[in-house]
Backbone as a ProteinNet text record, in pm:
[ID]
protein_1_A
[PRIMARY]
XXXXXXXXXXXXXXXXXXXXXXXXXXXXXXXXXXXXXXXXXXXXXXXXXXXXXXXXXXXXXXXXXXXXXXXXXXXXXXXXXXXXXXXXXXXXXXXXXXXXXXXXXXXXXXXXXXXXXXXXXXXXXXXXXXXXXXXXXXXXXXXXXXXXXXXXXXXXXXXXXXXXXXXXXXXXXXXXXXXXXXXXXXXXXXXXXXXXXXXXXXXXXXXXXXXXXXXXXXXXXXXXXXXXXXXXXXXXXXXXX
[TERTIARY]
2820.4	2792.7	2794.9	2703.3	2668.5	2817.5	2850.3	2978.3	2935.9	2967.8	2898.2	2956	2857.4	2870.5	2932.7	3027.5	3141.5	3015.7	3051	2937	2919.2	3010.7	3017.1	2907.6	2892.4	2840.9	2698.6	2676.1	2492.9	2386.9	2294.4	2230.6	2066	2032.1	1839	1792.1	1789.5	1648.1	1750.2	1846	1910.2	1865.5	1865.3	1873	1708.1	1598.1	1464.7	1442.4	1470.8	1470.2	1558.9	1654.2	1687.6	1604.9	1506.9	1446	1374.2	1329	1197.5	1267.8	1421.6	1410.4	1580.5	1655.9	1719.8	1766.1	1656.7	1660	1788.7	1876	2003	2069.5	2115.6	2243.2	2167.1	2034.1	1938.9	1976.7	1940.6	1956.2	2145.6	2231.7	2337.9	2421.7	2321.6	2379.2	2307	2182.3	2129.4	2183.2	2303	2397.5	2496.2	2513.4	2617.8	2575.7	2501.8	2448.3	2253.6	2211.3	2052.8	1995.9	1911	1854.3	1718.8	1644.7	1501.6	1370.9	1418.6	1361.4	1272.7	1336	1280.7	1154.9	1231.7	1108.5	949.7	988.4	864.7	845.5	856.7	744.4	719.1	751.1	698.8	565	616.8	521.2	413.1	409.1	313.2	224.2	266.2	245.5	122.8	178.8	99.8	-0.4	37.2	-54.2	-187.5	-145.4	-242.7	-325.7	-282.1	-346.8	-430.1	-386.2	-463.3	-610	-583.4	-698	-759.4	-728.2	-828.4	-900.9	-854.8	-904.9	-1010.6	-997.4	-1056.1	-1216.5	-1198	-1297.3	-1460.6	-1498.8	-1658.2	-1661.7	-1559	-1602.5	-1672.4	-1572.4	-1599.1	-1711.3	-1752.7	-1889.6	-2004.2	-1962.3	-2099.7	-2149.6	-2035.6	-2131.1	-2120.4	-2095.8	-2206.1	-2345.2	-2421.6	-2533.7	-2564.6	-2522.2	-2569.5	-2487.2	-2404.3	-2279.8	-2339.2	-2384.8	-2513	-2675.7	-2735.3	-2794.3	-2747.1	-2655.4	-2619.7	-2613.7	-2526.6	-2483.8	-2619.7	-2720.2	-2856.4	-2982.9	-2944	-3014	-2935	-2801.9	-2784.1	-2697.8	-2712.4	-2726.5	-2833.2	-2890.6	-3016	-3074.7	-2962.3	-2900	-2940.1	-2854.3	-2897	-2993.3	-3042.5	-3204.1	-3316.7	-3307.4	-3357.4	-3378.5	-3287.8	-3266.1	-3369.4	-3349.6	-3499.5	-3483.5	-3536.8	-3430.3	-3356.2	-3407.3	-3317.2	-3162.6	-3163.6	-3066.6	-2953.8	-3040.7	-2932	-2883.7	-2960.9	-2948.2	-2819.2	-2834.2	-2706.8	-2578.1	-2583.9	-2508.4	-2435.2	-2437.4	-2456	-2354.6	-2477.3	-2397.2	-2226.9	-2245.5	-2079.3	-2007.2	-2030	-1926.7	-1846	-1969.6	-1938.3	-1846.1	-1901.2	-1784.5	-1663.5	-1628.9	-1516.3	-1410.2	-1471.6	-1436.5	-1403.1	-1419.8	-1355.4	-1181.7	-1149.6	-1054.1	-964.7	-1015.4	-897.8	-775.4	-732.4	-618.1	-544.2	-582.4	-489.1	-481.9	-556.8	-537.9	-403.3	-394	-318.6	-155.2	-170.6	-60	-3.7	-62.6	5.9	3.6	-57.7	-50.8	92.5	107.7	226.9	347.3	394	531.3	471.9	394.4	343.1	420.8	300	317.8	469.8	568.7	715.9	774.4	741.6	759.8	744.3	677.6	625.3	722.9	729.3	842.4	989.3	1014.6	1156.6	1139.6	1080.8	1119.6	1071.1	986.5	960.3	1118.2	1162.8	1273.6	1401.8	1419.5	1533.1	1511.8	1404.2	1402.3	1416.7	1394.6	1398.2	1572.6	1597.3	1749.9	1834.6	1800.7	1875.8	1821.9	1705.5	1700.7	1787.3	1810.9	1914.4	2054.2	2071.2	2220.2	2285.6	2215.5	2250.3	2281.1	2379.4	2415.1	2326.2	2220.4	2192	2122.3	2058.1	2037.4	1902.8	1800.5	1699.4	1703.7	1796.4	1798.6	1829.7	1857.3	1920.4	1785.7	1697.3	1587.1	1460.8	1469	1407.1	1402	1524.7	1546.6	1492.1	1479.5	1482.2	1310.5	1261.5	1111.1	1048.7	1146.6	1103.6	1070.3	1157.8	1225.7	1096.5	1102.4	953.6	823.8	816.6	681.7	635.1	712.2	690	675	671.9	631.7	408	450.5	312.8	214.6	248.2	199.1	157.5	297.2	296.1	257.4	331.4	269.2	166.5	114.6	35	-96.6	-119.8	-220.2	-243.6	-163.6	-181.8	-221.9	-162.1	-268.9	-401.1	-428.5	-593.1	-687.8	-608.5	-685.8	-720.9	-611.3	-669.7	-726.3	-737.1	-859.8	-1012.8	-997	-1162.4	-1164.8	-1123.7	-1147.9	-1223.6	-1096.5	-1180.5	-1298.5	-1342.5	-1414.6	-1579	-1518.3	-1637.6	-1721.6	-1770.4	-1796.9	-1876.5	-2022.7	-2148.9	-2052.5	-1950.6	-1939.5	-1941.4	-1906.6	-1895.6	-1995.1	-2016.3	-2127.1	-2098.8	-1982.3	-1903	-1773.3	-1755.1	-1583.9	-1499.6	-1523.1	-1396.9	-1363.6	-1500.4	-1538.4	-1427.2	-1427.8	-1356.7	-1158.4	-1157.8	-1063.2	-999.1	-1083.2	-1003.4	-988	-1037	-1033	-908.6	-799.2	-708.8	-649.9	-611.4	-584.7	-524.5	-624.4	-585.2	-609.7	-558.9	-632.9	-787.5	-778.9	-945.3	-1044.6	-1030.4	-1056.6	-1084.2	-1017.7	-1048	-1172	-1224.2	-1326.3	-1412.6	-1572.9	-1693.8	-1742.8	-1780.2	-1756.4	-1844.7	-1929.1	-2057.7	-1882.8	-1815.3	-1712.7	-1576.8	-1687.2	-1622	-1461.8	-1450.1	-1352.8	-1240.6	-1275.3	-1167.3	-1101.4	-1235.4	-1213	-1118.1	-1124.5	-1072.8	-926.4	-890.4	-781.4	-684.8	-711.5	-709.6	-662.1	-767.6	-722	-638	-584.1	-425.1	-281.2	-332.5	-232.8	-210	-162.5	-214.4	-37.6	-25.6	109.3	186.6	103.1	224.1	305.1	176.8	202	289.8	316.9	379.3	553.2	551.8	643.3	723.4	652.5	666.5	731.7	686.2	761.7	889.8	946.2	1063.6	1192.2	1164.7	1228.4	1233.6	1134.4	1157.8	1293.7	1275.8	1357	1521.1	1495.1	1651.3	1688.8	1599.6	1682.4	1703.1	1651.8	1718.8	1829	1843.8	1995.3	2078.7	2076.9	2174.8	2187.6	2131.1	2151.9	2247.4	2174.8	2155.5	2283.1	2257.8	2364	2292.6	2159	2103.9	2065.7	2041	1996.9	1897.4	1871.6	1811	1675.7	1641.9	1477.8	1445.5	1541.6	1503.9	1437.7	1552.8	1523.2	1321.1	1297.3	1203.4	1047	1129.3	983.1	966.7	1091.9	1035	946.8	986.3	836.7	702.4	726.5	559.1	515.6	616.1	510.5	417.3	534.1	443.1	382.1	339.2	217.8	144.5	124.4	35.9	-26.1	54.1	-0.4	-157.8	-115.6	-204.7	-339.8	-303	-408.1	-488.9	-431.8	-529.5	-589	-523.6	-597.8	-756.3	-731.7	-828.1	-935.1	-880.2	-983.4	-1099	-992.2	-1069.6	-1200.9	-1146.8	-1262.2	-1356.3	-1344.6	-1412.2	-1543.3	-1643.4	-1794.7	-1890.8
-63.7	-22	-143.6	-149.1	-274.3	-278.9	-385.4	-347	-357.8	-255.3	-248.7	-418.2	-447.3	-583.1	-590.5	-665.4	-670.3	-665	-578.4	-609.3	-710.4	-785.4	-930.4	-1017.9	-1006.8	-1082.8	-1014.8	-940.3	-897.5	-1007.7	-1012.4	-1179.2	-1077.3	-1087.4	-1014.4	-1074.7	-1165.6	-1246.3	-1248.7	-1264.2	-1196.6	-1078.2	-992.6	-866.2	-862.6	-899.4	-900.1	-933.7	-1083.4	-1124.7	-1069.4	-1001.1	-944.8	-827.7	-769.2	-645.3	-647.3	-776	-829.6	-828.7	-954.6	-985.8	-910.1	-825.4	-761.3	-647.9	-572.3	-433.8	-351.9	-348.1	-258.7	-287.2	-457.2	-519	-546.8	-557.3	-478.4	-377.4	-243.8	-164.5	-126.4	-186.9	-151.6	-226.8	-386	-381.6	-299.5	-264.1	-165.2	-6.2	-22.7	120.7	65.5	-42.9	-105.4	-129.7	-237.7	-230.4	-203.6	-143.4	-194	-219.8	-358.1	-447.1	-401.2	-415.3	-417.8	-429.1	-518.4	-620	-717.1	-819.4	-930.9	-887.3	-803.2	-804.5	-669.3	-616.5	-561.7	-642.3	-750.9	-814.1	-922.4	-970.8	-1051.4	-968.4	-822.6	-742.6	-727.5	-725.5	-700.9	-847.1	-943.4	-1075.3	-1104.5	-1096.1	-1089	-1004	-856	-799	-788.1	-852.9	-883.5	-997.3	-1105.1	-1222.9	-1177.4	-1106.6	-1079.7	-1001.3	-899.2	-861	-888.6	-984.3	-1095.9	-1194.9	-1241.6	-1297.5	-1207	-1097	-1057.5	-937.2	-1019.7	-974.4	-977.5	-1130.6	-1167.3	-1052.7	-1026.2	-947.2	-814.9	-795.8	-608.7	-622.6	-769.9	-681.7	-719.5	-824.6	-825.5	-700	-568	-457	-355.8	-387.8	-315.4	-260	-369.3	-311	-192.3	-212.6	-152.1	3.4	-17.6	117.5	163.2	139.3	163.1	228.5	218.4	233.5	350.9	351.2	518.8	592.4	601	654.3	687.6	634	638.5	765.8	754.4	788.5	931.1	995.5	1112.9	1198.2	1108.8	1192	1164.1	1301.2	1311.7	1288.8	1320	1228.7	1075.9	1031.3	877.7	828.5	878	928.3	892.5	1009.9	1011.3	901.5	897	700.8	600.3	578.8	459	316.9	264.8	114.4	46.5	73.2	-51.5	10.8	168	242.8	253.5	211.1	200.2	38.9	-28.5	-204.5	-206.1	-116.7	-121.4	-56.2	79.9	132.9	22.9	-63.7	-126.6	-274.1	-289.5	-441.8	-364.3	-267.2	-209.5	-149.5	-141.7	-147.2	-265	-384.8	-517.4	-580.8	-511.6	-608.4	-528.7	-389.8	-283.6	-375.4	-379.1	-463.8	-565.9	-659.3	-785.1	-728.5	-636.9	-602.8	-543.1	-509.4	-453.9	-484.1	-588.6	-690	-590.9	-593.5	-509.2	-349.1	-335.2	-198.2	-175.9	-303.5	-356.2	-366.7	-387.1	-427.8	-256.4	-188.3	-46.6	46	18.1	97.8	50.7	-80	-118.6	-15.7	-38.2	27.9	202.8	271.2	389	409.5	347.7	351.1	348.5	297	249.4	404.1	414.4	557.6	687.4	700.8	799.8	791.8	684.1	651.6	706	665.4	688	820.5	891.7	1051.6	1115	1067.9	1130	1077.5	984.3	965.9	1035.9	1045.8	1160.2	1266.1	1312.3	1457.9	1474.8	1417	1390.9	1351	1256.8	1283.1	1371.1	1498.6	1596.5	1707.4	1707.3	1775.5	1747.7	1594.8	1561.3	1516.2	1621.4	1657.9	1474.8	1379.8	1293	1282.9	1158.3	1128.6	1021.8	1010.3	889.1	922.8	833.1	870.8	819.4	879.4	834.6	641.2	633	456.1	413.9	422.6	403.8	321.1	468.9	472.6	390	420	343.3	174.3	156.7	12.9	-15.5	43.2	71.9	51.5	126	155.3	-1.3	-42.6	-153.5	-324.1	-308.2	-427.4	-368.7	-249.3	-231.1	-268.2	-232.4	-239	-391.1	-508.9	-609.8	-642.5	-625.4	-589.4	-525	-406.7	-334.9	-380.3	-393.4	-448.5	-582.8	-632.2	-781.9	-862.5	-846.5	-936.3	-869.1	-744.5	-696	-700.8	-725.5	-784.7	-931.6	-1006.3	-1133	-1179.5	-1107.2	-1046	-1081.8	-977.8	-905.2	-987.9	-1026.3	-1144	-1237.5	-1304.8	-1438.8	-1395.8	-1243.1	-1256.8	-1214.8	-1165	-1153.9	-1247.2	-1369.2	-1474.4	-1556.5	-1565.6	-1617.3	-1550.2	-1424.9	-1370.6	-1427.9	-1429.3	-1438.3	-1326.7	-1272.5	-1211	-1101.1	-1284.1	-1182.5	-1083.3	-1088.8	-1007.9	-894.4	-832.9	-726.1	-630.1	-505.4	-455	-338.5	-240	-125	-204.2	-95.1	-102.3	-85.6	-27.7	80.6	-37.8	-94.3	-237.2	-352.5	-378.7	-456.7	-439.5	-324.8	-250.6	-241.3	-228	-189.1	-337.3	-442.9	-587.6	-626.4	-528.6	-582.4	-480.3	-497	-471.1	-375.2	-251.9	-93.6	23.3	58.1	178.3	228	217.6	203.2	153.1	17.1	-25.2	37.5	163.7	259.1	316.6	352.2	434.9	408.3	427.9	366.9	397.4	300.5	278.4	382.7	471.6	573.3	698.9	723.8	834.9	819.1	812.4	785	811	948.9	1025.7	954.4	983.7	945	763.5	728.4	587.1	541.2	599.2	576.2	639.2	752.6	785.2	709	629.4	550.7	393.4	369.5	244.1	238.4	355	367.1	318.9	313.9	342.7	141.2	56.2	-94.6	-97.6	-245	-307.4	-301.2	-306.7	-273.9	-173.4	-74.5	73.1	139.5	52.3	107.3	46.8	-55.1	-169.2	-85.7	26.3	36.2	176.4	239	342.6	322	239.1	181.7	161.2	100.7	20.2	183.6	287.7	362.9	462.4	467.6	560.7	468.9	352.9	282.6	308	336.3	300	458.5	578.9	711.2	701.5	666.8	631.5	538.1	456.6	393	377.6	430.2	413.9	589.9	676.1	780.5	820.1	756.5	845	963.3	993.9	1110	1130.3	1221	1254.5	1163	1095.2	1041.8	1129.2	1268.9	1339.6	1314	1321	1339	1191.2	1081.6	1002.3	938.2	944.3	919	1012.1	1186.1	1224.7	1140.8	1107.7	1033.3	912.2	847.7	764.8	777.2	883.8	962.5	1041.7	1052.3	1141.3	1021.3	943.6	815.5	749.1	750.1	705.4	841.8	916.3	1032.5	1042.7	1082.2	1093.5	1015.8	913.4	797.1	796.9	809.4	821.4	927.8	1058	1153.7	1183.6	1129.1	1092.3	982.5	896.4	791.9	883.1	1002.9	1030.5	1176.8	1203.1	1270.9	1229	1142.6	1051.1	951.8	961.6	869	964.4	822.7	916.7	808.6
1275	1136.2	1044.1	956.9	902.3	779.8	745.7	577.6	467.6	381.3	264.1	186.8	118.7	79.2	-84.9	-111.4	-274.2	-358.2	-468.4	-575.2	-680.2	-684.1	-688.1	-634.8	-517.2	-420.8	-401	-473.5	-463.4	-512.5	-415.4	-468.5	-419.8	-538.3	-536.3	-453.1	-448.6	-352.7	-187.1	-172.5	-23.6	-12.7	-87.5	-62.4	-31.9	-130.1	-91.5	36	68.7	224.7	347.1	259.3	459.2	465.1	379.6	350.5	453.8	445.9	611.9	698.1	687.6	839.4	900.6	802.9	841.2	754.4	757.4	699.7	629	703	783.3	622.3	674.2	630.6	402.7	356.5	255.6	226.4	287.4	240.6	190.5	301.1	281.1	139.9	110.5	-21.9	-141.8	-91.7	-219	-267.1	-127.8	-133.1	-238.8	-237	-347.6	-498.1	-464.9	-634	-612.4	-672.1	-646.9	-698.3	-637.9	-719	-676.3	-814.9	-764.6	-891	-986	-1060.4	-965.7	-926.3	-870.9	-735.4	-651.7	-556.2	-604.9	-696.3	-770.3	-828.4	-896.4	-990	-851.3	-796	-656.3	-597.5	-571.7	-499.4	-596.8	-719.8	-797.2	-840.4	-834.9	-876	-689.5	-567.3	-461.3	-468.6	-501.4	-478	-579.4	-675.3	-812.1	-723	-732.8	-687.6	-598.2	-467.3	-334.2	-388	-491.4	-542.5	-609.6	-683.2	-716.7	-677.6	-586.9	-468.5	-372.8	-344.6	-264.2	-361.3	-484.5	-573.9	-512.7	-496.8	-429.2	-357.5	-252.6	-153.7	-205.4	-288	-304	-432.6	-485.2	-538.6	-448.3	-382.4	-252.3	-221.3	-164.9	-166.9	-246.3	-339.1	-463.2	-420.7	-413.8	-369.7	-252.6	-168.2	-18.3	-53.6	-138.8	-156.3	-260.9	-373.4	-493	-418.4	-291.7	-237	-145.4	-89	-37.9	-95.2	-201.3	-333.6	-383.7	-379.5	-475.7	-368	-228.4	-121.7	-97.6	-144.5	-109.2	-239.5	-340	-497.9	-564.7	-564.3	-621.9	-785.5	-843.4	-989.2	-1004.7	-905.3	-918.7	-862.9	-804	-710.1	-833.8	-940.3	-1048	-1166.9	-1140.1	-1266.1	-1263.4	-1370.1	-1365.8	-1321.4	-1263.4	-1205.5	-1276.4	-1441.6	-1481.5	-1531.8	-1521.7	-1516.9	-1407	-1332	-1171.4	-1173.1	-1204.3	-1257.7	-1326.1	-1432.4	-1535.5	-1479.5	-1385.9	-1334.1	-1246.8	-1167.2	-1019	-1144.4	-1283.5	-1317.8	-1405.5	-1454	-1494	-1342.2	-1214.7	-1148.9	-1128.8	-1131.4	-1040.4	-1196.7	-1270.4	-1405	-1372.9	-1349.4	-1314.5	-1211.5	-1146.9	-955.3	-1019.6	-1077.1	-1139.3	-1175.4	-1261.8	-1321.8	-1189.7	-1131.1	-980.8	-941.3	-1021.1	-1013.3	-1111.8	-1192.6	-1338.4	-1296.5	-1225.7	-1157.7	-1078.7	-987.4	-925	-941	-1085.2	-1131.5	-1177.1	-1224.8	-1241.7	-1095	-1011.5	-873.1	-842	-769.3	-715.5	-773.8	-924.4	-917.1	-924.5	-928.7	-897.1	-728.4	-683.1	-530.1	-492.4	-571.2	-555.6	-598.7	-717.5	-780.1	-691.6	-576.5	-580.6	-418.2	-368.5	-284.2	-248.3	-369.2	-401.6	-429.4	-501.4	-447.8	-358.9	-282.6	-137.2	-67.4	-75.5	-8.1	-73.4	-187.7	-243	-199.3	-190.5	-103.7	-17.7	99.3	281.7	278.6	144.5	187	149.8	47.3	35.8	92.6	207.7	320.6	419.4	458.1	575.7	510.8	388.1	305.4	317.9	277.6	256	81.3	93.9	-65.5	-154.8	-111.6	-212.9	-287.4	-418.4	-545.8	-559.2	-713.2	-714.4	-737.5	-784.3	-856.8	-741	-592.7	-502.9	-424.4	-418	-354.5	-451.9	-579.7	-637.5	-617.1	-592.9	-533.1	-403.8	-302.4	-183.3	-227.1	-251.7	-273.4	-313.6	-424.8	-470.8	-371.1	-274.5	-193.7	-82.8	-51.1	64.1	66.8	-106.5	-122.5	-106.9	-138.3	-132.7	28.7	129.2	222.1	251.8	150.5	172.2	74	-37.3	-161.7	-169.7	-142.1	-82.3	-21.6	108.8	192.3	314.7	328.6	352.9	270.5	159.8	42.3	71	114.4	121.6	276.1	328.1	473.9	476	402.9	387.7	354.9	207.6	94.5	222.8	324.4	391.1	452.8	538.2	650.6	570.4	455.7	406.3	370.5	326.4	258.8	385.6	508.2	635.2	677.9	659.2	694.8	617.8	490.1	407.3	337.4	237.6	169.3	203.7	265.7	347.6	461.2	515.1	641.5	599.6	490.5	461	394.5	443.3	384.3	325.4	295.4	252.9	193.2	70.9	23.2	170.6	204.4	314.3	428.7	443.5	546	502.4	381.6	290	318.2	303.2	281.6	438.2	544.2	686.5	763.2	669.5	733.2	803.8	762	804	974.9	1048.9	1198.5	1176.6	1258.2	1245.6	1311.7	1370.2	1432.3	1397.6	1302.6	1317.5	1447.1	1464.2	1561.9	1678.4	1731.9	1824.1	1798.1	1679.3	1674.1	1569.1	1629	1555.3	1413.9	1353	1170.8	1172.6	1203.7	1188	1199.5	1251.3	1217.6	1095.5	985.7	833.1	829.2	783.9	769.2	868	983.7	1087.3	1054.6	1062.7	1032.2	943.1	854.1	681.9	776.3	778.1	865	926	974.8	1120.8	1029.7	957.4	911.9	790.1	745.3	698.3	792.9	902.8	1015.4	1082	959.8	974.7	1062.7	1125.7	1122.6	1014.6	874.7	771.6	744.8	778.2	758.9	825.6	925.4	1085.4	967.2	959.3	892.5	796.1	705.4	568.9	645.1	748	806.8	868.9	934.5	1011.8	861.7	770.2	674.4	588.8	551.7	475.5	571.5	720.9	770.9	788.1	781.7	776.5	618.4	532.9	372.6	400.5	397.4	375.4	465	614	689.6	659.2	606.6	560.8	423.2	332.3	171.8	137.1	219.1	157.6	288.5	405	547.7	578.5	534	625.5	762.8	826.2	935.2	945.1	1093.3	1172.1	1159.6	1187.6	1190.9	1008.3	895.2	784.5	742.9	757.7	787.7	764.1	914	994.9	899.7	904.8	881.5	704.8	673.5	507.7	529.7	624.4	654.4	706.7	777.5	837.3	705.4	659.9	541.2	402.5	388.8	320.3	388.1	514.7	614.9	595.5	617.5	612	502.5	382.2	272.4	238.4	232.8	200.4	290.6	399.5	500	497.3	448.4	440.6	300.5	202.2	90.2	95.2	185.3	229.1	303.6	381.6	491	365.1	293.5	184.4	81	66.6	-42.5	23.3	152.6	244.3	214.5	242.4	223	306.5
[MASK]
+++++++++++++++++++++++++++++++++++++++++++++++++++++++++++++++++++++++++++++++++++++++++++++++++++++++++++++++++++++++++++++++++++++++++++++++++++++++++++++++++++++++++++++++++++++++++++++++++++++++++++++++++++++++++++++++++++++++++++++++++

């Protein structure tokens, strides 16, 4: 059993870094005091940058995604070219700003965390609190937000712009179950490439913070991380087109 650590002795950026490389002995000082200032504005500061960076890419296909979009709504079917011209040049100015998007998703995404995990822990009649988990949420995301964004950013960057010919293309660059199954099976695809190493990452770390912050059950635990892997993924497989 890990020891809860003096609250004296709470140091943010320890607590951020054992978040990666020793989960346990993290979460058990965020049972003490919880910090979670420093690694949300880290996670938000990466994950801003990464999407800004990974801007060229996503208006490269503009076009080809403006062209499906144009080929099976009959609306935009209708438009006169220089109407679809204008449509096509206010996304690609939109897609510039993605970064600032960026910056209000992250603590959302953190938000929405921490009470999926207050609930899973007063299903597995554990004690911990929303500010508990809110912390908890905060120190992960820098992980998913983080350094899973900074991931991505370097392999489309290595990749290069032209490689890409879809948002979703853009978006699954990074190593995913996807990979099992062919980009022509949308839905699934989009599915599938929710399901990254981070994702896997962001599940392990969410089921140690409800067991050791909160002391819940081991199944409550666990399903609090399949369910913030799920969620997301079937939101993706919804809007996939």
């Amino acid at each position: 059993m890990v020891a809860e650590p003096e609250a004296s002795k709470a140091n943010a950026v320890k607590t951020m870094l054992d978040t990666i490389i020793a989960p346990k002995e993290a979460f058990a000082a965020i049972r003490v005091v919880p910090t979670w200032g420093l690694p949300l504005a880290v996670a938000i500061v990466l994950g801003a940058l990464s999407a800004f960076l990974m801007v060229p890419a996503y208006q490269h296909v503009v076009p080809s995604t403006f062209a499906h979009e144009a080929a099976t709504n009959p609306q935009i079917a209708a438009m006169s070219q220089q109407q679809q011209q204008q449509i096509m040049a206010m996304q690609e100015k939109g897609i510039s700003f993605t970064w600032v998007f960026v910056m209000l998703g992250v603590p959302f995404a953190a938000l929405i965390s921490a009470v999926v995990m207050l609930v899973f822990d007063k299903i597995g009649r554990g004690e911990g609190t929303f500010g508990k988990y809110w912390a908890a949420a905060c120190n992960i995301t820098l992980v998913t937000s983080g350094l899973g964004s900074v991931v991505l950013a370097v392999i489309v960057l290595a990749r290069g712009a032209a490689s890409f010919d879809t948002m979703q293309s853009v978006q699954q660059a990074l190593p995913s179950l996807a990979l099992l199954v062919p980009a022509s099976s949308v839905k699934l695809s989009a599915f599938l490439g929710a399901v990254s190493p981070f994702a896997l990452w962001a599940v392990f770390l969410t089921a140690t913070a409800v067991s050791t912050i909160g002391r819940a059950n081991k199944t409550s635990a666990w399903l609090a991380g399949i369910t913030l892997l799920l969620v997301p993924a079937l939101i993706a497989a919804a809007f996939a087109k």
